[in-house]
C-alpha positions as CSV (number, residue, x, y, z in Angstrom):
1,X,0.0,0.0,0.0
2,X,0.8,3.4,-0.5
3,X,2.3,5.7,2.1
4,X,-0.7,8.0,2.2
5,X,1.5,10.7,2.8
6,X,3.1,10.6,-0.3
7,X,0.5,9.5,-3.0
8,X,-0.9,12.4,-5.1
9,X,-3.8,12.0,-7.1
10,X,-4.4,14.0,-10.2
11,X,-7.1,16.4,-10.9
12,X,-9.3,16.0,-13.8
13,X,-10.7,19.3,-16.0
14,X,-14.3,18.7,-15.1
15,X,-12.6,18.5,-10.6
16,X,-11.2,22.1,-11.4
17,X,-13.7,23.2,-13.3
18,X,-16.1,22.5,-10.1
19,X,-13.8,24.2,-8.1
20,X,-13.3,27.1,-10.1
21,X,-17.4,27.4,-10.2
22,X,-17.6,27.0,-6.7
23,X,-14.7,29.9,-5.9
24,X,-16.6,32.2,-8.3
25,X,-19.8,31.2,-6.4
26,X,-18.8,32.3,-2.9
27,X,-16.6,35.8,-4.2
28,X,-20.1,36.1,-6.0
29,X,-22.2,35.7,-2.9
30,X,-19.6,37.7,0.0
31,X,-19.9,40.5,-2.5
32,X,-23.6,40.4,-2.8
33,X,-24.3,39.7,0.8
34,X,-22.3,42.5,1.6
35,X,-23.5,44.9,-0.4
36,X,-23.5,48.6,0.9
37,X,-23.4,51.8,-0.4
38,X,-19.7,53.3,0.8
39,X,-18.8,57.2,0.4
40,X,-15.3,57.1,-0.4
41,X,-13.7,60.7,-0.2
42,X,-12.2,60.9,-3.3
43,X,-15.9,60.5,-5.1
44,X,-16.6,63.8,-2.9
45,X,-15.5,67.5,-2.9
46,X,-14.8,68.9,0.3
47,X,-16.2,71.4,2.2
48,X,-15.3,75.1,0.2
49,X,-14.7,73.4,-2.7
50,X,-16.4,74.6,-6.1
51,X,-19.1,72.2,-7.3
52,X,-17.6,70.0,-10.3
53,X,-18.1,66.6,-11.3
54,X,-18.2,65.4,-7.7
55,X,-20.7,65.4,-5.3
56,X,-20.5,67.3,-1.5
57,X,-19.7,64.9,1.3
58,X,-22.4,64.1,4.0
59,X,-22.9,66.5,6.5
60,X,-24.6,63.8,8.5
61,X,-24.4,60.0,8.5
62,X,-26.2,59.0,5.5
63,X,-29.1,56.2,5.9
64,X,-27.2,52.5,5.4
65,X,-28.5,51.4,2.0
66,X,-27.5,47.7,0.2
67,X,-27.7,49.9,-3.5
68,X,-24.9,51.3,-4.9
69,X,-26.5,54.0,-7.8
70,X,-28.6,56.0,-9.3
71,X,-28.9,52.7,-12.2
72,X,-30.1,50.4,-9.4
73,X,-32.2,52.8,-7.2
74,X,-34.5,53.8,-10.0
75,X,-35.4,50.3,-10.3
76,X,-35.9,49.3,-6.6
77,X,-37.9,52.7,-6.1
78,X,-40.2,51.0,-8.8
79,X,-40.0,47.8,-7.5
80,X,-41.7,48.7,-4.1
81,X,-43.5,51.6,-5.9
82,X,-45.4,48.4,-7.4
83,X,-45.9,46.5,-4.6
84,X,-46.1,49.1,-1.6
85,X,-48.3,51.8,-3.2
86,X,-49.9,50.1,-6.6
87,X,-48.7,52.4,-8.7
88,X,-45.6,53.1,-11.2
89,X,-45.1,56.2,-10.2
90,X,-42.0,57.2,-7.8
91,X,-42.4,60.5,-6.9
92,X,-44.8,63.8,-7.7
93,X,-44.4,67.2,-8.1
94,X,-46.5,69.2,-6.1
95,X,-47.8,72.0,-8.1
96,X,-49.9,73.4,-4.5
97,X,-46.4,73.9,-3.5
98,X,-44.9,75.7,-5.8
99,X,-48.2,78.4,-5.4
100,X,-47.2,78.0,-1.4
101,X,-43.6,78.4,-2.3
102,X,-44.0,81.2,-5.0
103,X,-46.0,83.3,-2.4
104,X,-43.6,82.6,0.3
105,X,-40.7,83.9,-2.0
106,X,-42.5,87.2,-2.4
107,X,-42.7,88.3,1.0
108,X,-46.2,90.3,0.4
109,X,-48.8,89.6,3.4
110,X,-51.7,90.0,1.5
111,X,-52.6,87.4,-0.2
112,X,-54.0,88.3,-3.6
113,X,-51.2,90.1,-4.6
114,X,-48.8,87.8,-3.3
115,X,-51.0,85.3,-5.7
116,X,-50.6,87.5,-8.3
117,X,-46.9,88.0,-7.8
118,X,-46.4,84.2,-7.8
119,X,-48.4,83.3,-11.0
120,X,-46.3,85.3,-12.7
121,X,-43.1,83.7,-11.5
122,X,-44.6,80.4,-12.3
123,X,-42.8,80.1,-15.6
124,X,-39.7,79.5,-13.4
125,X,-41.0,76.8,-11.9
126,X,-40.2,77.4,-8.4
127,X,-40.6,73.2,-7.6
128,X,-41.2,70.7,-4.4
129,X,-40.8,66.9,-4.9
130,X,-41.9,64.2,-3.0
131,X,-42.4,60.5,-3.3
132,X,-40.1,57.0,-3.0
133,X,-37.2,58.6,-5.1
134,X,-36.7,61.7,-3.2
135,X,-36.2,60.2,0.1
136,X,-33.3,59.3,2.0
137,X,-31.3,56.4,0.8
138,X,-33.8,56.4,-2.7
139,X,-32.6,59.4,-4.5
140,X,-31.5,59.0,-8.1
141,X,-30.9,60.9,-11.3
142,X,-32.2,58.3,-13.7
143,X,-35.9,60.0,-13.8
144,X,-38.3,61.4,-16.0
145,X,-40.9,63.7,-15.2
146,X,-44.1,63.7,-17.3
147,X,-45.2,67.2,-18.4
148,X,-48.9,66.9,-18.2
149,X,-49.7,64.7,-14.8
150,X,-46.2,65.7,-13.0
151,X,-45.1,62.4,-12.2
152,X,-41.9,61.0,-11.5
153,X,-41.1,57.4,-13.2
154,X,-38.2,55.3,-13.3
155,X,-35.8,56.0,-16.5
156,X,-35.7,52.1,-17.0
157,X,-38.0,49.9,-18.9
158,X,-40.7,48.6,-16.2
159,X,-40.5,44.7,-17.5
160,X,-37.3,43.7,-15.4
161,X,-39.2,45.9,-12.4
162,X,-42.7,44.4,-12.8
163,X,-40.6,41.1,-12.7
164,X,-39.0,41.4,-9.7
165,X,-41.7,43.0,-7.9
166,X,-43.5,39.8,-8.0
167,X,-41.2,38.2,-5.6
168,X,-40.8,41.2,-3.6
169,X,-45.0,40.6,-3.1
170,X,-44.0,37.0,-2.3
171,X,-41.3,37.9,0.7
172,X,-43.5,40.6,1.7
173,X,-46.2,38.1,2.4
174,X,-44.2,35.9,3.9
175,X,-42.1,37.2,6.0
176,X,-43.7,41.0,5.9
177,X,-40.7,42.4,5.4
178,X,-40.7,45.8,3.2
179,X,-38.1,47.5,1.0
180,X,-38.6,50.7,3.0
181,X,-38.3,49.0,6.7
182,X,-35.8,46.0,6.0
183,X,-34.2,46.8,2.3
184,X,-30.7,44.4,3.2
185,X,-32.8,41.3,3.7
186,X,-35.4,41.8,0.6
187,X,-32.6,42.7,-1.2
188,X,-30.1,40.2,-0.7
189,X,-32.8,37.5,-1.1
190,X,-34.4,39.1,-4.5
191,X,-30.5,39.4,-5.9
192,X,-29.5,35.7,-4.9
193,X,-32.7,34.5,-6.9
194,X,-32.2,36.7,-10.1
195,X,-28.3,37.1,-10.1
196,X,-26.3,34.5,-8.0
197,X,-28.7,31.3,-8.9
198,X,-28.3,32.6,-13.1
199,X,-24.8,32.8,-12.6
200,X,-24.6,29.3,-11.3
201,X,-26.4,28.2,-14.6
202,X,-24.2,29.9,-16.9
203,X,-20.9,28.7,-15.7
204,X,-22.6,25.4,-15.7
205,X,-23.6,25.8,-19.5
206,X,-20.2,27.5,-20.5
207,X,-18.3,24.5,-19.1
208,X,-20.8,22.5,-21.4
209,X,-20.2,24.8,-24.2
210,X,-16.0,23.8,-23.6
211,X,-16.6,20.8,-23.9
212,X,-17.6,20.9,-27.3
213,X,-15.3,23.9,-28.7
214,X,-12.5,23.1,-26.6
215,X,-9.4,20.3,-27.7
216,X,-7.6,21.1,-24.3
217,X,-8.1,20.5,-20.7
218,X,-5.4,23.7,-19.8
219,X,-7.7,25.9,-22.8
220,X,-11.4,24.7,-21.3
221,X,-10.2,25.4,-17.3
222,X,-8.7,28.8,-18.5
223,X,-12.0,29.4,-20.7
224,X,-13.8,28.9,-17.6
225,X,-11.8,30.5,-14.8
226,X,-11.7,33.6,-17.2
227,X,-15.8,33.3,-17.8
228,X,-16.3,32.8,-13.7
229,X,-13.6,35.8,-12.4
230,X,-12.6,37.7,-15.3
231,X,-15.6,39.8,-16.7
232,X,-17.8,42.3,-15.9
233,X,-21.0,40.0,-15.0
234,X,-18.8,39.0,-11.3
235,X,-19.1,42.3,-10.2
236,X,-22.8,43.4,-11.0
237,X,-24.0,40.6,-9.5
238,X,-24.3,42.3,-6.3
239,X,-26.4,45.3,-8.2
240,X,-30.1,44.9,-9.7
241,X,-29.5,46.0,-13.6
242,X,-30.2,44.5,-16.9
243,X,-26.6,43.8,-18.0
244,X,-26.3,40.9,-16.1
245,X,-29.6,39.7,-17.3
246,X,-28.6,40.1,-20.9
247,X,-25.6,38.3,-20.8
248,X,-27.1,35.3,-18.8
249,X,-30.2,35.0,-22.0
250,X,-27.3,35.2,-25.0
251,X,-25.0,32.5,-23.6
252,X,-28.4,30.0,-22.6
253,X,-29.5,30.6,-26.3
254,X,-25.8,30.2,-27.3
255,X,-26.2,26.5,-25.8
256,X,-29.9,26.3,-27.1
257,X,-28.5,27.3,-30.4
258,X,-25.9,24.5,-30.3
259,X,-28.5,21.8,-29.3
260,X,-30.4,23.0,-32.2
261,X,-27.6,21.9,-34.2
262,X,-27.0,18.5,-32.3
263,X,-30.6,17.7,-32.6
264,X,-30.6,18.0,-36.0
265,X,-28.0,15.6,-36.7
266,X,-29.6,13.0,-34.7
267,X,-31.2,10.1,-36.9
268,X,-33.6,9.1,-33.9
269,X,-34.8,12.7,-33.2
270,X,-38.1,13.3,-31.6
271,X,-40.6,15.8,-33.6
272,X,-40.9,18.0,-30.2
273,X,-37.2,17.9,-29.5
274,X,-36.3,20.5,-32.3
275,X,-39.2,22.7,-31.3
276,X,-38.5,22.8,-28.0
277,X,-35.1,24.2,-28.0
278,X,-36.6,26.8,-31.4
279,X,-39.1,28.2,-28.7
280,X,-36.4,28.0,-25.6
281,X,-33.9,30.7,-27.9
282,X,-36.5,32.6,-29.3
283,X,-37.8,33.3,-25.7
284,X,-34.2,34.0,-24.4
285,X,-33.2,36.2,-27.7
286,X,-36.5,38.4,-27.2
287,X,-36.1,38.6,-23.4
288,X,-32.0,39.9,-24.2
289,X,-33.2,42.4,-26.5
290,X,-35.9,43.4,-23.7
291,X,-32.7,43.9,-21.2
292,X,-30.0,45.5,-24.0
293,X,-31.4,47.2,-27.2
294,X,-29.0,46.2,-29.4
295,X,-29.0,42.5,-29.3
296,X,-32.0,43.0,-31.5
297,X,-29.0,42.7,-34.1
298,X,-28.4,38.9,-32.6
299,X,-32.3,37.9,-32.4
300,X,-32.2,39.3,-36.4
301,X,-29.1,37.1,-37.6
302,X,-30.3,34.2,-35.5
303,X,-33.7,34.5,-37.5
304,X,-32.0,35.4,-40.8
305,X,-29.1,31.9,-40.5
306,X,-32.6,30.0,-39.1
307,X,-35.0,31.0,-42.4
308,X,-32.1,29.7,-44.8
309,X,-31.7,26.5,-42.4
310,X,-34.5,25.7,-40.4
311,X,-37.3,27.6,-42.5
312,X,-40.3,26.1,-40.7
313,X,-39.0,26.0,-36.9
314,X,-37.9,29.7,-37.5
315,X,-40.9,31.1,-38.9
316,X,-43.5,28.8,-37.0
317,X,-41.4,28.7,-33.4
318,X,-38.5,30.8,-33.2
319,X,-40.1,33.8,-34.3
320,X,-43.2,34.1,-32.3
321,X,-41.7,33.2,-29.4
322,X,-39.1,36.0,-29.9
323,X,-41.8,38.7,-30.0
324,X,-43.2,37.5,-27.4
325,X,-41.3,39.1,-24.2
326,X,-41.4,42.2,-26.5
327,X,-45.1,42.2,-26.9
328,X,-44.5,42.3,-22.7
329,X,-41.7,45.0,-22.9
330,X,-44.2,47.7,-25.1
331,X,-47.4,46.9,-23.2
332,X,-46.0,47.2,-19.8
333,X,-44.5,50.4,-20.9
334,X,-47.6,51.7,-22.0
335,X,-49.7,49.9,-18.3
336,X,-46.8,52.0,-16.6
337,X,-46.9,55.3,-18.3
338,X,-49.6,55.4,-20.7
339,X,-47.3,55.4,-23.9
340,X,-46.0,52.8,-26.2
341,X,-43.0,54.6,-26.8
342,X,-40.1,53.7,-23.8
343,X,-38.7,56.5,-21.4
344,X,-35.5,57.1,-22.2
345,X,-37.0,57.7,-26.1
346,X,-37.8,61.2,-24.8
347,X,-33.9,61.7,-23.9
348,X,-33.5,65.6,-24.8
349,X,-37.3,66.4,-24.5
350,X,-39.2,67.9,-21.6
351,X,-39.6,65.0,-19.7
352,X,-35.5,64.7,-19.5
353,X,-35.3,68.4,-19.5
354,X,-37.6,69.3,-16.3
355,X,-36.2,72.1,-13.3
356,X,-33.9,69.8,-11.1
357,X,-32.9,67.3,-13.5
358,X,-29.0,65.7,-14.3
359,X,-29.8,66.1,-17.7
360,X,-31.0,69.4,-18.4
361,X,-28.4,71.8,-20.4
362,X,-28.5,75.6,-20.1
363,X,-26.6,77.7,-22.9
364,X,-22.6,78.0,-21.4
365,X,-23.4,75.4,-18.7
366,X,-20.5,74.5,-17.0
367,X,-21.0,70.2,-16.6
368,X,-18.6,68.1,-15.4
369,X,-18.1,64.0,-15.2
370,X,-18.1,61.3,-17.4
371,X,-21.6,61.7,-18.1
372,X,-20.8,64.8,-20.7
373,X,-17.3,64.1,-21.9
374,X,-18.4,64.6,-25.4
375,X,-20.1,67.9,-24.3
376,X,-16.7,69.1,-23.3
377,X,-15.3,68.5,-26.2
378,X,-14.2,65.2,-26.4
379,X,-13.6,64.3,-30.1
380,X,-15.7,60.5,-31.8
381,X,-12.1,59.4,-32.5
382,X,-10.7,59.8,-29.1
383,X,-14.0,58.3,-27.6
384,X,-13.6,55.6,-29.8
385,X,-10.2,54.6,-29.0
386,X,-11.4,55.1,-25.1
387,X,-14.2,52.4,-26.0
388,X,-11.8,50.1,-27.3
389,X,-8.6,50.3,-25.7
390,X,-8.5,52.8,-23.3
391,X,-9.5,54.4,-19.7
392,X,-12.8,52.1,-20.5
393,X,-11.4,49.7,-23.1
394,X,-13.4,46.4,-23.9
395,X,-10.1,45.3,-24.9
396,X,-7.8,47.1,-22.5
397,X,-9.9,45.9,-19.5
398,X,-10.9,42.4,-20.8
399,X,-7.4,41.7,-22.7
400,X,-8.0,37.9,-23.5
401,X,-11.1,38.8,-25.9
402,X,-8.5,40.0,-28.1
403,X,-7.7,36.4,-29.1
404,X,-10.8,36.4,-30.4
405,X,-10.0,38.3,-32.9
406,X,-7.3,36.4,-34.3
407,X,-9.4,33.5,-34.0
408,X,-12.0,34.7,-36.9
409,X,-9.0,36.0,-38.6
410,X,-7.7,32.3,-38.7
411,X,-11.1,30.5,-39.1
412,X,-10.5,29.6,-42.8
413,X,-7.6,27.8,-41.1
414,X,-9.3,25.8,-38.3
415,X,-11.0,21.8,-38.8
416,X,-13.0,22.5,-36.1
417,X,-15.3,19.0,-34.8
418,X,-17.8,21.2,-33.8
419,X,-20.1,23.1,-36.9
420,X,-21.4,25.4,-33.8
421,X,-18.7,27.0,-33.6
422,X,-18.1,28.1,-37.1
423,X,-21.9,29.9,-36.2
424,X,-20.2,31.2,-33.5
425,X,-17.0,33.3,-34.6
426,X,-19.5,34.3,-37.2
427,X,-21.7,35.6,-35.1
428,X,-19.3,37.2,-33.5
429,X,-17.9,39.1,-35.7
430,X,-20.9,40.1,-37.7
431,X,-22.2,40.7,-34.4
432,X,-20.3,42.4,-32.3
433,X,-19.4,44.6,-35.4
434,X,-22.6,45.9,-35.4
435,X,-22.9,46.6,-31.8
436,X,-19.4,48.1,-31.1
437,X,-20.5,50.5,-34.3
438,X,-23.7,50.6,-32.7
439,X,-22.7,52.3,-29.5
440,X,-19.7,54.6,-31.1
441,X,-21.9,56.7,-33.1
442,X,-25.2,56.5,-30.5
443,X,-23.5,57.1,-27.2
444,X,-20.8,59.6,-25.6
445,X,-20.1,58.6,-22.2
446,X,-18.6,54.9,-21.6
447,X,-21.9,53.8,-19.4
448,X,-21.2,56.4,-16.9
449,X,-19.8,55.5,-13.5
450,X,-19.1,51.6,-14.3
451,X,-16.0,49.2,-13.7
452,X,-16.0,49.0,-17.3
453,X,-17.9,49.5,-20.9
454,X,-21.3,47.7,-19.0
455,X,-23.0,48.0,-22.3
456,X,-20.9,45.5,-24.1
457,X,-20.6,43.4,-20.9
458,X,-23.7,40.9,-22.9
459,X,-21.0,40.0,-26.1
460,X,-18.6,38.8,-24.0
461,X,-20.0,35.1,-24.4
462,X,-19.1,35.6,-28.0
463,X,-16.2,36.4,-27.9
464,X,-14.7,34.4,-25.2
465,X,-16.0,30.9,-26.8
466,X,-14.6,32.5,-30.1
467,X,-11.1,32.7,-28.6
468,X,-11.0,29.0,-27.5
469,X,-8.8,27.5,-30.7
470,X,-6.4,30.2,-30.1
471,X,-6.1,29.5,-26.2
472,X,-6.2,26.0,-27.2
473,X,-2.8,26.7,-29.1
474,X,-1.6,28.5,-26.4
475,X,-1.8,25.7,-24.0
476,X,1.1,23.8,-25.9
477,X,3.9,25.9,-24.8
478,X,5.3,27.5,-22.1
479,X,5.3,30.8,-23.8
480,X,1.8,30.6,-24.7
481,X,0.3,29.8,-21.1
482,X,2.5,32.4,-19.7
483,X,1.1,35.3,-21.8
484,X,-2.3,33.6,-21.6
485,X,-2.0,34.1,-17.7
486,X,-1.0,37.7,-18.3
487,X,-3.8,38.4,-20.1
488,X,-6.1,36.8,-17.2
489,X,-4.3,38.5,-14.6
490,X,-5.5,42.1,-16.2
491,X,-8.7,40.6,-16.7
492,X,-8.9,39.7,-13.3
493,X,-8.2,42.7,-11.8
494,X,-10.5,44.8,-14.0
495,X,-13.4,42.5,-12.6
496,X,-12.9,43.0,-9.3
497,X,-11.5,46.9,-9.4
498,X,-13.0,48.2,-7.0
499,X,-14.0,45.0,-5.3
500,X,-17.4,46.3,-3.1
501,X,-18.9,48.7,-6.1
502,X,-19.5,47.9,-9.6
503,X,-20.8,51.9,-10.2
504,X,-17.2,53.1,-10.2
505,X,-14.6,54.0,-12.5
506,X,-12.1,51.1,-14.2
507,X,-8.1,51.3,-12.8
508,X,-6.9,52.1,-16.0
509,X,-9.3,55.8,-15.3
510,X,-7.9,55.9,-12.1
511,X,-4.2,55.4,-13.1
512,X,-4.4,57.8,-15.4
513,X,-6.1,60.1,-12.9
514,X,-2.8,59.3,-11.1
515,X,-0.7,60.3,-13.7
516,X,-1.9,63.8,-13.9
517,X,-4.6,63.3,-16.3
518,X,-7.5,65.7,-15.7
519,X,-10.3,63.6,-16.7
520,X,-14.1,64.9,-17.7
């Protein structure tokens, strides 16, 4: 027998690839369970200090919150709004008050001139708020005011909202906690369920996805650990937002997609078993395009490659199951604020544009942040190259999804065993073309206060099970793993930079910050 002492036993792939799940698991659940709002110094001016891009510190201790931003507020403040008061509306503007605020303001005693006075100064809108998103611990810039009935709603689409608000009902019932009395426990419990349990299910699916594009053990691990640690979806797991949600419905209909494919090179196939997984990625496709806009581009070549391939499925299935989370999307929109037409469509109008607001302009204005670097002058090229591979580079901060790219440079080159992956890098790059064109010629400002570009954060399936031939190669030599560790190291740390608060700026900002650059 063996001295136990000495005998070793070696690890299989599918051993580290449990562990690997199960380490992203618990930095996944001690971030969420933590969760708290911290007020860090350097995100505040101090006292004397000319207002800029940061805000004033507390001059008293702030009410403990588990919410991070403005992003996740507005959609907790509609959550309970739901729920708690039966209505969509977070917060009012009290036009009583500004008569009562007008006539204060004028400092006449009698009261019909003082009306007088103050209905003429009503054109400047002399204003007092009230509702969920003006209180304490709720406040947020990410609201819209409607012109006619003076109500505050929530910037965001009310599908995710309406969603979630269900099982806020259900722990409210059961436990009667409330968002208002005991937000850490209904918070923590609503973000395991629609974050941490998802995110269990997609490293479960990648690993499957591995083991059908991946020739290595070293390439399908590394796939893996940089899937689990290395993106953006570890650190907005502790934060309610649609990002997260996006990313988790591409890479399931990335594996639906692929079983669509295995299914229909089986001789002993079932009639249901092909329809079944049509209706599974149409759902999932319509429900990402719900979450992030632009993976409308990915629900349209999906339907385009199906029509050519699997005419019937596609048109009969695929397709009506598609429209049919966003047939849920435009008619809870219009339940929430009597419009078709979503909230942030009226981006530059009069309900973005109202006394108070982060958004409204003035001629000369002096704005600072990230929010209006283009407004300061910052030029499409340098944005661009900022996108890309800069202060908020998708490439810069996620370095190993440039192997991607020389993967669909080399895929006339590859015998791959798997069809599904050809799909794949095409996809990708037809894809995430699109999208990365998309969001340099439609947006300005990097996603605002993020750990990195959040609105790409739901292409990074693509391109990470793109890259795995070329981090298959890589695993044959020395030389290869080593830079292929280099490039997870960076990755790494751009995950988990800074490790409590996804709503903050990437290092490579805040090294430059360091290095004397001004910023916006």
């Amino acid at each position: 027998m063996a001295n136990p002492g000495t005998q070793k036993d070696g690890l299989s792939a599918s051993s580290i690839a449990g562990i690997v799940i199960a380490l992203a698991l618990a930095i996944a659940f001690a971030k969420l369970y933590s969760a708290q709002r911290l007020y860090e110094p350097s995100y505040h001016r101090a006292p004397g200090e000319p207002p800029g891009s940061r805000s004033a510190w507390p001059t008293s201790r702030p009410t403990p919150m588990p919410t991070f931003s403005s992003n996740d507020r507005s959609r907790w403040a509609t959550v309970r709004s739901i729920v708690d008061d039966g209505t969509f509306v977070v917060g009012r503007r009290d036009t009583f008050a500004y008569i009562l605020t007008a006539v204060a303001q004028t400092g006449q005693t009698d009261l019909l001139p003082a009306l007088t006075t103050a209905a003429c100064g009503l054109s400047k809108r002399i204003s007092s708020s009230s509702g969920i998103s003006f209180e304490e611990g709720w406040q947020t810039v990410d609201l819209v005011l409607h012109p006619d009935e003076l109500n505050f709603y929530s910037t965001k689409p009310p599908l995710l909202p309406i969603m979630v608000a269900g099982e806020y009902w259900l722990i409210k019932k059961l436990t009667g906690w409330t968002l208002k009395e005991h937000p850490f426990g209904v918070v923590r419990i609503i973000l395991f369920s629609i974050n941490l349990l998802p995110f269990l299910i997609y490293l479960l699916l990648f690993w499957a996805l591995l083991q059908r594009f991946s020739n290595s053990e070293w390439g399908s691990v590394y796939a893996l650990t940089v899937a689990a640690v290395g993106t953006s979806v570890l650190p907005f797991l502790n934060s309610f937002n649609n990002h997260t949600m996006a990313t988790f419905s591409i890479l399931f209909a990335i594996y639906g997609i692929v079983r669509i494919q295995e299914t229909a090179e089986q001789k002993d196939k079932k009639p249901w078993q092909g329809s079944f997984w049509f209706a599974l990625v149409g759902l999932l496709c319509g429900f990402a395009v719900c979450n992030e806009l632009p993976s409308l581009a990915f629900l349209a070549f999906v339907g385009l490659v199906g029509i050519f391939k699997f005419t019937r499925q596609t048109i009969f299935v695929f397709l009506p199951c598609a429209l049919i989370p966003l047939f849920l999307l435009i008619a809870t929109n219009y339940i929430a604020m009597g419009q078709w037409r979503p909230a942030y469509s009226e981006f530059g109008g009069p309900w973005y544009t109202y006394e108070g607001s982060h958004w409204r302009i003035f001629p000369g204005m002096i704005r600072r942040g990230i929010d209006w670097a283009s407004y300061n002058g910052e030029s499409k090229a340098t944005y661009t190259f900022h996108l890309l591979f800069g202060h908020h580079g998708f490439f810069s901060l996620t370095p190993v999804f440039l192997l991607s790219i020389v993967a669909i440079a080399r895929t006339p080159f590859y015998q791959h065993s798997s069809r599904s992956w050809g799909f794949l890098a095409l996809t990708t790059a037809v894809v995430g073309s699109v999208v990365i064109l998309f969001y340099i010629f439609k947006s300005d400002n990097y996603g605002g206060f993020a750990v990195g570009p959040r609105w790409l954060m739901w292409v990074a399936p693509f391109f990470l099970l793109t890259a795995v031939p070329v981090i298959d190669g890589m695993s044959k030599s020395r030389t290869g793993r080593f830079v292929a560790l280099l490039l997870l190291i960076f990755a790494v740390i751009a995950a988990n930079y800074p490790g409590w608060n996804p709503w903050r700026h990437p290092w490579i900002y805040d090294a430059m910050l360091d290095s004397g650059w001004p910023g916006y």
